[in-house]
Biopython code that builds the backbone (N, CA, C, O; Angstrom):
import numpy as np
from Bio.PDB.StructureBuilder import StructureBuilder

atoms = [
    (1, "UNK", "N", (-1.269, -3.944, 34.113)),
    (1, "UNK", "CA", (0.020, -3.588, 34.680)),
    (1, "UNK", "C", (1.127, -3.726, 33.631)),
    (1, "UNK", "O", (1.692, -2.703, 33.244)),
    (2, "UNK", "N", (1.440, -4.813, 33.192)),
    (2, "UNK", "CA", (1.987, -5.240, 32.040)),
    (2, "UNK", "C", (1.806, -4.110, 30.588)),
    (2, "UNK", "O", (2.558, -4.186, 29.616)),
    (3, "UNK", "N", (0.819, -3.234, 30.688)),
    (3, "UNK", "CA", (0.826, -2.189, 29.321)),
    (3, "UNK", "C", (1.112, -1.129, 30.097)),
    (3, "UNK", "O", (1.925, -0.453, 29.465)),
    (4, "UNK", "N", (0.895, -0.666, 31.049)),
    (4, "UNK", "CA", (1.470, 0.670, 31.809)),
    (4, "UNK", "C", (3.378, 0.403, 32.006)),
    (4, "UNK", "O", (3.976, 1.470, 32.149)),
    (5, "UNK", "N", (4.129, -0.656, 32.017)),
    (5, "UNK", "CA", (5.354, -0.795, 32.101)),
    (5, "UNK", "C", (5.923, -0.991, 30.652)),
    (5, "UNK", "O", (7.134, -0.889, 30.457)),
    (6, "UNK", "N", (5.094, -1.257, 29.692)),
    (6, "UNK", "CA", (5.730, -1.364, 28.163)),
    (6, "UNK", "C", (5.362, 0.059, 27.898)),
    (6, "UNK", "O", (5.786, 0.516, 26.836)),
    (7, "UNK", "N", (4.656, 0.846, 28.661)),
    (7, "UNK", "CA", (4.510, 2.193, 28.367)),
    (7, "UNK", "C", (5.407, 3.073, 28.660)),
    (7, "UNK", "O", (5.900, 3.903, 27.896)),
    (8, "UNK", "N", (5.654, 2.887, 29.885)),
    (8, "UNK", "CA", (6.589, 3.820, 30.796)),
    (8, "UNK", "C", (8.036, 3.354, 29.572)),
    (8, "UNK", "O", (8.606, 4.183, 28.863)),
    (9, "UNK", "N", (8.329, 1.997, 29.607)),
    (9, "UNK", "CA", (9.561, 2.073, 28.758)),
    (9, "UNK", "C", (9.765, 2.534, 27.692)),
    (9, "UNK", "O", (10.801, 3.126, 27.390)),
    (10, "UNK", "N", (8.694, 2.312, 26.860)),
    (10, "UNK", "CA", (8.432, 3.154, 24.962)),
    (10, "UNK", "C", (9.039, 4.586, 25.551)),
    (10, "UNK", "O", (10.202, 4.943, 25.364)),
    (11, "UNK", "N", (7.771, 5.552, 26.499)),
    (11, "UNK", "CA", (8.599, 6.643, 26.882)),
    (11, "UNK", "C", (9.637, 7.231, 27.336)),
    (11, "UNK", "O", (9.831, 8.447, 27.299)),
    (12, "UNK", "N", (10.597, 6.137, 27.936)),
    (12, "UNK", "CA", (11.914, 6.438, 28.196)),
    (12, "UNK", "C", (12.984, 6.269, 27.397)),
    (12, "UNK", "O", (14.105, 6.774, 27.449)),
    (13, "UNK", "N", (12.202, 5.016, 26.187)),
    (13, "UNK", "CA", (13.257, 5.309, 24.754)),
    (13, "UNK", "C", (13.253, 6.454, 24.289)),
    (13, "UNK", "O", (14.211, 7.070, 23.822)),
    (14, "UNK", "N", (11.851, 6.887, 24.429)),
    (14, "UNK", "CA", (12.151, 8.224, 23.332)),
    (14, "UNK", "C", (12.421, 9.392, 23.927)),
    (14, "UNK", "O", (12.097, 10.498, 23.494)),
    (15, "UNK", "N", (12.999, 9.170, 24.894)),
    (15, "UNK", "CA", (14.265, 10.258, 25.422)),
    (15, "UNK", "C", (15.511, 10.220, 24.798)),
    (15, "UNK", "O", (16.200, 11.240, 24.769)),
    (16, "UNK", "N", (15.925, 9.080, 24.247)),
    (16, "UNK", "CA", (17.277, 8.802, 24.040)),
    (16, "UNK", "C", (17.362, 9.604, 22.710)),
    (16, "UNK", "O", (16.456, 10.017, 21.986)),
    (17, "UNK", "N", (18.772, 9.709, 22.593)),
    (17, "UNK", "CA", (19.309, 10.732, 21.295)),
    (17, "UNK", "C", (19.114, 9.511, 19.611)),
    (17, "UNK", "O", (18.939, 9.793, 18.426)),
    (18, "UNK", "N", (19.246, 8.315, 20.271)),
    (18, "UNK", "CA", (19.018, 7.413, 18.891)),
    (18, "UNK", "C", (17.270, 7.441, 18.647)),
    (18, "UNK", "O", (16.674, 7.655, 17.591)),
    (19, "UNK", "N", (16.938, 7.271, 19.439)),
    (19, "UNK", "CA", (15.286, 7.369, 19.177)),
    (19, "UNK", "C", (15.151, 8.539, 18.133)),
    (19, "UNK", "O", (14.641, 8.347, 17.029)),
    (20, "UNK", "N", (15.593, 9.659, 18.505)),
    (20, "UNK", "CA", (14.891, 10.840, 18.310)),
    (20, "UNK", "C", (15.332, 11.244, 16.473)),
    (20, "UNK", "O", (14.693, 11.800, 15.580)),
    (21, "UNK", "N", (16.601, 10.690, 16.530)),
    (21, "UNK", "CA", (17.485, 10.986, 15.087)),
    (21, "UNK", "C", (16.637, 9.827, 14.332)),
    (21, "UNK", "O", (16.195, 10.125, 13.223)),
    (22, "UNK", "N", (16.416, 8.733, 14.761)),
    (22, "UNK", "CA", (15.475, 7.555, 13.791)),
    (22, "UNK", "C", (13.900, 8.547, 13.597)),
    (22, "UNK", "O", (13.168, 8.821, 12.647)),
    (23, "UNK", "N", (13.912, 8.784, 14.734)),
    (23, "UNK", "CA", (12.165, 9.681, 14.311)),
    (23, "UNK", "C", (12.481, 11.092, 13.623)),
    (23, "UNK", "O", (11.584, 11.793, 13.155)),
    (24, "UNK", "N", (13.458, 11.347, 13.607)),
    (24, "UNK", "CA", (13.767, 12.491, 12.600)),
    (24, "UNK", "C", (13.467, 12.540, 11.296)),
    (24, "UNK", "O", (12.776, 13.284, 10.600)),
    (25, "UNK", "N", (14.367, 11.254, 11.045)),
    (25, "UNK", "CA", (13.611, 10.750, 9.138)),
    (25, "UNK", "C", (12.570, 10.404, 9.266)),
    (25, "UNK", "O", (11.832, 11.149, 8.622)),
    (26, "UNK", "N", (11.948, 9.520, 9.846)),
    (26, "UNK", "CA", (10.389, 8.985, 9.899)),
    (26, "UNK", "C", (9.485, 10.201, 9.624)),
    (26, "UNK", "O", (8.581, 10.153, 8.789)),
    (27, "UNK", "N", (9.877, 11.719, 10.649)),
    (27, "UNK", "CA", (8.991, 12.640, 10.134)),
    (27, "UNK", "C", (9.714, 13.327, 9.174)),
    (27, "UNK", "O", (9.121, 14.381, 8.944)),
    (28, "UNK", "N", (10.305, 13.266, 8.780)),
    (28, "UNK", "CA", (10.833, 13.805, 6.861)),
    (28, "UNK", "C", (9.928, 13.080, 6.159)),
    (28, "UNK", "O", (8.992, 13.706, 5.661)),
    (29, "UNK", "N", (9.998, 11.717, 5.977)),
    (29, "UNK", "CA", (8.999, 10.980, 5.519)),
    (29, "UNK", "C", (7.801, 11.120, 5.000)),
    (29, "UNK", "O", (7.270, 11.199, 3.892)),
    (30, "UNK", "N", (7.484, 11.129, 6.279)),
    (30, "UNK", "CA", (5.931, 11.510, 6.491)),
    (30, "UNK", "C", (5.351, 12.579, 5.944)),
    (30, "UNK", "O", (4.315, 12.634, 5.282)),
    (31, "UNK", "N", (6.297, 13.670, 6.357)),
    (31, "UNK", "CA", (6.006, 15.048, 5.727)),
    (31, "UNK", "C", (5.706, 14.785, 4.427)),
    (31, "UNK", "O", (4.615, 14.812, 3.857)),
    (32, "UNK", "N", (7.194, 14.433, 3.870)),
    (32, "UNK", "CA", (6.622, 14.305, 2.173)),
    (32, "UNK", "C", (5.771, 13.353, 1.680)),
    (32, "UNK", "O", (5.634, 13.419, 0.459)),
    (33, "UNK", "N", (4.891, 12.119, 2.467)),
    (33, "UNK", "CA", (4.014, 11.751, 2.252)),
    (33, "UNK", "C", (2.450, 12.387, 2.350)),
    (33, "UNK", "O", (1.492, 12.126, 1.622)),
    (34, "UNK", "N", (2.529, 13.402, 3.615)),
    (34, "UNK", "CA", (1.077, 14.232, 3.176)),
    (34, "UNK", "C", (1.025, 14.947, 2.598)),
    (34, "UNK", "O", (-0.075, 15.480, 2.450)),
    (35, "UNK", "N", (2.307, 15.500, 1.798)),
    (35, "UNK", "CA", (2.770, 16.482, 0.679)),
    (35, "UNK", "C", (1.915, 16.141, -0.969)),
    (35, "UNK", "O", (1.230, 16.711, -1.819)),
    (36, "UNK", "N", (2.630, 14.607, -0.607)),
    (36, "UNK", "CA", (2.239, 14.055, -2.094)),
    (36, "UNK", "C", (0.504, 13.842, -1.586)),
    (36, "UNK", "O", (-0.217, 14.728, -2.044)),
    (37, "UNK", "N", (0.043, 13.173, -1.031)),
    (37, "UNK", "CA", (-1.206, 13.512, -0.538)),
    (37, "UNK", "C", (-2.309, 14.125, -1.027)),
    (37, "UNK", "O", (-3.245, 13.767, -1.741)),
    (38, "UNK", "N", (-1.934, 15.319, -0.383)),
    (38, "UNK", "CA", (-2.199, 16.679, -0.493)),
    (38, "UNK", "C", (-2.361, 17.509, -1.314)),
    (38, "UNK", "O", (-3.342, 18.247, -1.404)),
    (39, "UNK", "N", (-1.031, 17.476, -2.295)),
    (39, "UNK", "CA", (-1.058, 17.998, -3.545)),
    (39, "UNK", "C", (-1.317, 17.655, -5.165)),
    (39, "UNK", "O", (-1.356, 18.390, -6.152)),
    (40, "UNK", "N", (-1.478, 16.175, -4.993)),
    (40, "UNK", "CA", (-1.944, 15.246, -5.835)),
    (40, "UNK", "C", (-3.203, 14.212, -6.163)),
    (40, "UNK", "O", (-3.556, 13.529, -7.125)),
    (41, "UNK", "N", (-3.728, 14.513, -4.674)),
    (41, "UNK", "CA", (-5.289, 13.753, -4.669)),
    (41, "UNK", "C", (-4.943, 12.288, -4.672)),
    (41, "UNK", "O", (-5.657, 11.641, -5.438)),
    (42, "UNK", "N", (-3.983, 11.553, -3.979)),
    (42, "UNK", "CA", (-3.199, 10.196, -3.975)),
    (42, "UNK", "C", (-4.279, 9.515, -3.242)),
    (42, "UNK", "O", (-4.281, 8.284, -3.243)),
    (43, "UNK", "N", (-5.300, 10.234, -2.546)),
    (43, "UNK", "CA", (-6.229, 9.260, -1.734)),
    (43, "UNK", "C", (-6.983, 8.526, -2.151)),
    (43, "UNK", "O", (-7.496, 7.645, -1.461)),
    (44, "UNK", "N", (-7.244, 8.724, -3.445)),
    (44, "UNK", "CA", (-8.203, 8.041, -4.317)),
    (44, "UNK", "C", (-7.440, 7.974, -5.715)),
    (44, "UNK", "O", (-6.647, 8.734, -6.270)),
    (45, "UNK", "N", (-8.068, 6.621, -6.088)),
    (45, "UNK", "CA", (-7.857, 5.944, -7.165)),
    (45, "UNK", "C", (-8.471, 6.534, -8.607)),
    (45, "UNK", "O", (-9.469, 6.064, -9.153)),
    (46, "UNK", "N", (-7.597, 7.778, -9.174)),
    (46, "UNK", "CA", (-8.655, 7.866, -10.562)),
    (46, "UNK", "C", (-8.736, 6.784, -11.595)),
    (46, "UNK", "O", (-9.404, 7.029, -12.600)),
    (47, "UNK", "N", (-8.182, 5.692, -11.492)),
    (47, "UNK", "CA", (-8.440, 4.977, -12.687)),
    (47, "UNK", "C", (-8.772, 3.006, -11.984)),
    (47, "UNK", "O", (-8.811, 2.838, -10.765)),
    (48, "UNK", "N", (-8.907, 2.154, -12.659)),
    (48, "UNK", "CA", (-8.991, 0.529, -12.027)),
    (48, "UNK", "C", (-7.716, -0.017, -12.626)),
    (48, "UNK", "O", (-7.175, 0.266, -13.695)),
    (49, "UNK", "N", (-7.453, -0.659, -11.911)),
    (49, "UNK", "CA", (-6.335, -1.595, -12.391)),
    (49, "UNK", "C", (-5.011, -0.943, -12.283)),
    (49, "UNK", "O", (-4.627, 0.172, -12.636)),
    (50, "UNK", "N", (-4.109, -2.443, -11.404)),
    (50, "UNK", "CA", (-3.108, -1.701, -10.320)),
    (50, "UNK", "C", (-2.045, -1.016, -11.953)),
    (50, "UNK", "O", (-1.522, 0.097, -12.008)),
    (51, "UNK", "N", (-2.019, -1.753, -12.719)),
    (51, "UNK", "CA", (-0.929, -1.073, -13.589)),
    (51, "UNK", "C", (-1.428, 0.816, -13.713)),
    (51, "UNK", "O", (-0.668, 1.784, -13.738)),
    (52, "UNK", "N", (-2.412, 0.801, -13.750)),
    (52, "UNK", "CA", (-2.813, 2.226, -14.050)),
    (52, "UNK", "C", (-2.832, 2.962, -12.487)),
    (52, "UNK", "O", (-2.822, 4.190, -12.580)),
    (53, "UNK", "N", (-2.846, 2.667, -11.679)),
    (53, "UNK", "CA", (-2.780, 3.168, -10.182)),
    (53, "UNK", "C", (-1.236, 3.226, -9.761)),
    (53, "UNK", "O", (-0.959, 4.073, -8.912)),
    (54, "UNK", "N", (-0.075, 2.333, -10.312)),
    (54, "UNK", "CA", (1.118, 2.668, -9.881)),
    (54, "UNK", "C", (1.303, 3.538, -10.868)),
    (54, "UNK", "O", (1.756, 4.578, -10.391)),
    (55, "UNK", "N", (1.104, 3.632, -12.542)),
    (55, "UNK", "CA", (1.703, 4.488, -13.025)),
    (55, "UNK", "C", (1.024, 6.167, -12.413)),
    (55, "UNK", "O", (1.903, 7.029, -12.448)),
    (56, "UNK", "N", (0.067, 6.525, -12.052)),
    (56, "UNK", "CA", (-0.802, 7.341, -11.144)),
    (56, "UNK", "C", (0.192, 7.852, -10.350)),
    (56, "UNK", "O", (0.474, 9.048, -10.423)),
    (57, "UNK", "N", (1.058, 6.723, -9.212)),
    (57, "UNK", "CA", (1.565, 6.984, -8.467)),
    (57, "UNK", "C", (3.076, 7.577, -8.980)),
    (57, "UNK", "O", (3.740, 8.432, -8.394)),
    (58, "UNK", "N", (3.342, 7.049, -9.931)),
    (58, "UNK", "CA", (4.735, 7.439, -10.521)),
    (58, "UNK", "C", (4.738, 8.543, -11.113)),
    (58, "UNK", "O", (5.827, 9.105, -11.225)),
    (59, "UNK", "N", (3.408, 9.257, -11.727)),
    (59, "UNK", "CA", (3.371, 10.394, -11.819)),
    (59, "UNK", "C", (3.158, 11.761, -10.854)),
    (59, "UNK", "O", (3.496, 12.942, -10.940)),
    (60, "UNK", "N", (2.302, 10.822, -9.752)),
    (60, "UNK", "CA", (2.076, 11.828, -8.334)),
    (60, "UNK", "C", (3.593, 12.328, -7.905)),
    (60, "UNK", "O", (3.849, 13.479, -7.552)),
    (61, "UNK", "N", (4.502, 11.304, -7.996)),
    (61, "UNK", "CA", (5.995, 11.159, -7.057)),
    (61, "UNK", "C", (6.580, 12.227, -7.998)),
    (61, "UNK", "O", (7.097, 13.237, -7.519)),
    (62, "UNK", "N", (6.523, 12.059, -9.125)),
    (62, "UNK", "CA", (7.268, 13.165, -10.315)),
    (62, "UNK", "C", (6.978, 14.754, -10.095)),
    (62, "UNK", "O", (7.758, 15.700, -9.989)),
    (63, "UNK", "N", (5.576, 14.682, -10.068)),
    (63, "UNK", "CA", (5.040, 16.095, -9.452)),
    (63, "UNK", "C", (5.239, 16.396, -7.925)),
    (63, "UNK", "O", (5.773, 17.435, -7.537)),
    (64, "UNK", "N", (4.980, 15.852, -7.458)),
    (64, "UNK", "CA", (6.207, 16.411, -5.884)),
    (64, "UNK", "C", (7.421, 17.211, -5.992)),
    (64, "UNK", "O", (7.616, 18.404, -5.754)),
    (65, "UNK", "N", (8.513, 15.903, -6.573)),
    (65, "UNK", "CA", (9.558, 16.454, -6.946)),
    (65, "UNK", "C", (9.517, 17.487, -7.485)),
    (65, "UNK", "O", (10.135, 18.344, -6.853)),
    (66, "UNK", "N", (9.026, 17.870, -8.473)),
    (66, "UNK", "CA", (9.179, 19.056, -9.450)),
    (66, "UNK", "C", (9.045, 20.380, -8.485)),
    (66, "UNK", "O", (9.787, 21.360, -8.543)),
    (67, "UNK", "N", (7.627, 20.149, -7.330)),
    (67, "UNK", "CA", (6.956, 20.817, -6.695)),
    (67, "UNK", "C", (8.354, 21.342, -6.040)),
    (67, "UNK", "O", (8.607, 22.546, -6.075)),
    (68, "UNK", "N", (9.209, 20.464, -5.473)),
    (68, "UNK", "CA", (9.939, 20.483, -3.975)),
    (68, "UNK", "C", (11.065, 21.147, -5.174)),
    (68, "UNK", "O", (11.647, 22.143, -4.742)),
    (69, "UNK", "N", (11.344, 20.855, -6.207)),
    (69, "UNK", "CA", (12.952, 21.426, -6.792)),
    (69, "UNK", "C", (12.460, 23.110, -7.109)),
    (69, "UNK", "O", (13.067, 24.178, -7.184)),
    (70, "UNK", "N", (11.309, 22.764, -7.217)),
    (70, "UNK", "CA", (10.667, 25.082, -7.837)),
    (70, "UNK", "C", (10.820, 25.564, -6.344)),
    (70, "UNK", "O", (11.388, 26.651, -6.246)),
    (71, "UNK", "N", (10.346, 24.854, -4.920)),
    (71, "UNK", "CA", (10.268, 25.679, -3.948)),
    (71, "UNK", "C", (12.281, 25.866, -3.343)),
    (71, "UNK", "O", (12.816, 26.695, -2.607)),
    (72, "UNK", "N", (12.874, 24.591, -4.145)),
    (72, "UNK", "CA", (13.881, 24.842, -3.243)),
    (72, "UNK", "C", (15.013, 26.227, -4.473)),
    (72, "UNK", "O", (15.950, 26.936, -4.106)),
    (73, "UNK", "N", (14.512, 26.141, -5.596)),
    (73, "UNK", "CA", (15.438, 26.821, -6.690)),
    (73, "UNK", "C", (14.769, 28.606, -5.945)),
    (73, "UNK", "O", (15.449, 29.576, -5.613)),
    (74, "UNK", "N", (13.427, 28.453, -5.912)),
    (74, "UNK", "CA", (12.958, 30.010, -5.901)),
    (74, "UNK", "C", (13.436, 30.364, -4.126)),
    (74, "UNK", "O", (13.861, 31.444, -3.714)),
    (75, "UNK", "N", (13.248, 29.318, -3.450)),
    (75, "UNK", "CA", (13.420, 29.636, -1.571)),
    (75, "UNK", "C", (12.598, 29.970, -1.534)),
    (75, "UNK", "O", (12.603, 31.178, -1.293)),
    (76, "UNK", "N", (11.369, 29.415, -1.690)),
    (76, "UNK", "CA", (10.177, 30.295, -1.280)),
    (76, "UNK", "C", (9.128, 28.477, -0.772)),
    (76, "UNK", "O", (9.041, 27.407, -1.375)),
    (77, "UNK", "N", (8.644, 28.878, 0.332)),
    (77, "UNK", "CA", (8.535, 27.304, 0.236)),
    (77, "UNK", "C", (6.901, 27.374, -0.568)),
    (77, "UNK", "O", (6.483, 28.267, -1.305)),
    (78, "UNK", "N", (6.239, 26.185, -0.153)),
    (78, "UNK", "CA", (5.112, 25.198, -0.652)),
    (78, "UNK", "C", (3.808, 25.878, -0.201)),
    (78, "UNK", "O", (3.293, 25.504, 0.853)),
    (79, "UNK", "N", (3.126, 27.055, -1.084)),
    (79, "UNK", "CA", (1.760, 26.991, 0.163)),
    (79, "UNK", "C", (0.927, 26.563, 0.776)),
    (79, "UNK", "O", (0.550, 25.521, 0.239)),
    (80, "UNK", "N", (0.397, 26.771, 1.627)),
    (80, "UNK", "CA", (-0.050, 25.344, 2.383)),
    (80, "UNK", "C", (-1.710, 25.150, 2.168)),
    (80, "UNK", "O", (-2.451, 26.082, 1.854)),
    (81, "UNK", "N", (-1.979, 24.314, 2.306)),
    (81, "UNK", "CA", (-3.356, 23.665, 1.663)),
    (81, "UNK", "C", (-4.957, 24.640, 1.907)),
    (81, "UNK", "O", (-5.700, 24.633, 2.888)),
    (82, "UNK", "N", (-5.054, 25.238, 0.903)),
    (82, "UNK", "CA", (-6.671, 25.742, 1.286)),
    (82, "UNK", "C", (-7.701, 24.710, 1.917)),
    (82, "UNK", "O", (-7.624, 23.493, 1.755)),
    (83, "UNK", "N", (-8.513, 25.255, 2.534)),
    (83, "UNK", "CA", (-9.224, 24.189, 3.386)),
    (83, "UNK", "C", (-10.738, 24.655, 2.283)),
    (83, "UNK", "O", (-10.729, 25.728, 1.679)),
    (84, "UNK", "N", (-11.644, 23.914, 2.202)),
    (84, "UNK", "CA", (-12.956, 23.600, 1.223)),
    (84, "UNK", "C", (-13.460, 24.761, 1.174)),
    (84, "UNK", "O", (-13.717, 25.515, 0.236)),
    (85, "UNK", "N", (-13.638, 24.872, 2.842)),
    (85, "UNK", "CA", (-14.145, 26.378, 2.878)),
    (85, "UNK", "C", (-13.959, 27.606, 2.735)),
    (85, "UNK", "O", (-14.753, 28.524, 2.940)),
    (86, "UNK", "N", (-12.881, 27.639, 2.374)),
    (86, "UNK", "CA", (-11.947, 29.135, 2.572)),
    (86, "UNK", "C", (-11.896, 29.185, 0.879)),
    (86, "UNK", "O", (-11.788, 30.226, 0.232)),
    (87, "UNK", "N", (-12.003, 27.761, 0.284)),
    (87, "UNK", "CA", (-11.968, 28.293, -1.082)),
    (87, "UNK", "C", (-13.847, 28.191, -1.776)),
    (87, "UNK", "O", (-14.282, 28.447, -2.899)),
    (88, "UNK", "N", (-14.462, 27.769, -0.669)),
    (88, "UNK", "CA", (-15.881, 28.383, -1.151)),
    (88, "UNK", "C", (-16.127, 29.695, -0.309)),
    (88, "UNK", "O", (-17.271, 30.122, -0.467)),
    (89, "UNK", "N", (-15.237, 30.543, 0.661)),
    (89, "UNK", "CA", (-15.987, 31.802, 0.155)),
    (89, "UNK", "C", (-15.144, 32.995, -0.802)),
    (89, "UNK", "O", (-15.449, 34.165, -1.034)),
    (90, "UNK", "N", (-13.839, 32.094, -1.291)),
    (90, "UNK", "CA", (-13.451, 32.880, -2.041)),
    (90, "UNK", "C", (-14.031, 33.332, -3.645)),
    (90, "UNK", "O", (-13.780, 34.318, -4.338)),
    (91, "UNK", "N", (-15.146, 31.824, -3.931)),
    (91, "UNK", "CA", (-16.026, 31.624, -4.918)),
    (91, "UNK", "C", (-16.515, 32.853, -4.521)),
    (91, "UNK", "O", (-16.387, 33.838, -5.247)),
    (92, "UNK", "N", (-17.198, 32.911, -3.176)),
    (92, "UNK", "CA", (-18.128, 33.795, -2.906)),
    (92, "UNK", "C", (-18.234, 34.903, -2.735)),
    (92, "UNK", "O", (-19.239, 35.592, -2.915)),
    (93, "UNK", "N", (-16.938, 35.300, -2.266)),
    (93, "UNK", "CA", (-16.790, 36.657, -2.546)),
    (93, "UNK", "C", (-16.495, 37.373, -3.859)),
    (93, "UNK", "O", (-17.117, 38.425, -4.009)),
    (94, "UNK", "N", (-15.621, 36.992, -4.895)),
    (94, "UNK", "CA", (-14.866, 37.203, -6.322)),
    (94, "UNK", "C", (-16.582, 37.234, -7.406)),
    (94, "UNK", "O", (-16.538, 37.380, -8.628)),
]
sb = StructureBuilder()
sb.init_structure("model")
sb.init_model(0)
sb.init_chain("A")
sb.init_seg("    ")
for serial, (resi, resn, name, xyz) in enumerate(atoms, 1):
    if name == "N":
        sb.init_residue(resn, " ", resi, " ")
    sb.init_atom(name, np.array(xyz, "f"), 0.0, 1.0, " ", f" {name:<3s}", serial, name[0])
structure = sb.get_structure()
């Protein structure tokens, strides 16, 4: 009973206009976190040792940016991620 009423309330915050503007940035955020993701292979560790894994990361964050300043200079946005397969039958067809 007690999680169905912390439920019902979570959902009636996020009616409110402050909820929604705080989850606004949260998904800006986010976005550009599966961006960097995505476009950088951030899921895995190419090298050991955290000094070499943040600088990794400081270079992933650099290439974003760069990514996000070409899509915003040209207006053309980001294309969006080939999926494994679509680029093995493009092997396959070419």
């Amino acid at each position: 009973k007690d999680l169905h009423e912390a439920l019902a309330a979570a959902r009636a915050e996020q009616k409110t206009e402050t909820w929604k503007d705080k989850y606004a940035l949260r998904a800006g955020v986010e976005g550009m976190i599966n961006q960097a993701l995505d476009l950088t292979g951030l899921r895995r560790a190419r090298y050991r040792g955290l000094p070499k894994v943040r600088l990794q990361h400081a270079f992933s964050a650099a290439a974003v940016n760069v990514i996000r300043l070409d899509a915003h200079w040209t207006s053309g946005p980001v294309r969006p991620r080939t999926s494994n397969l679509v680029r093995l039958s493009y092997r396959l067809t070419a």
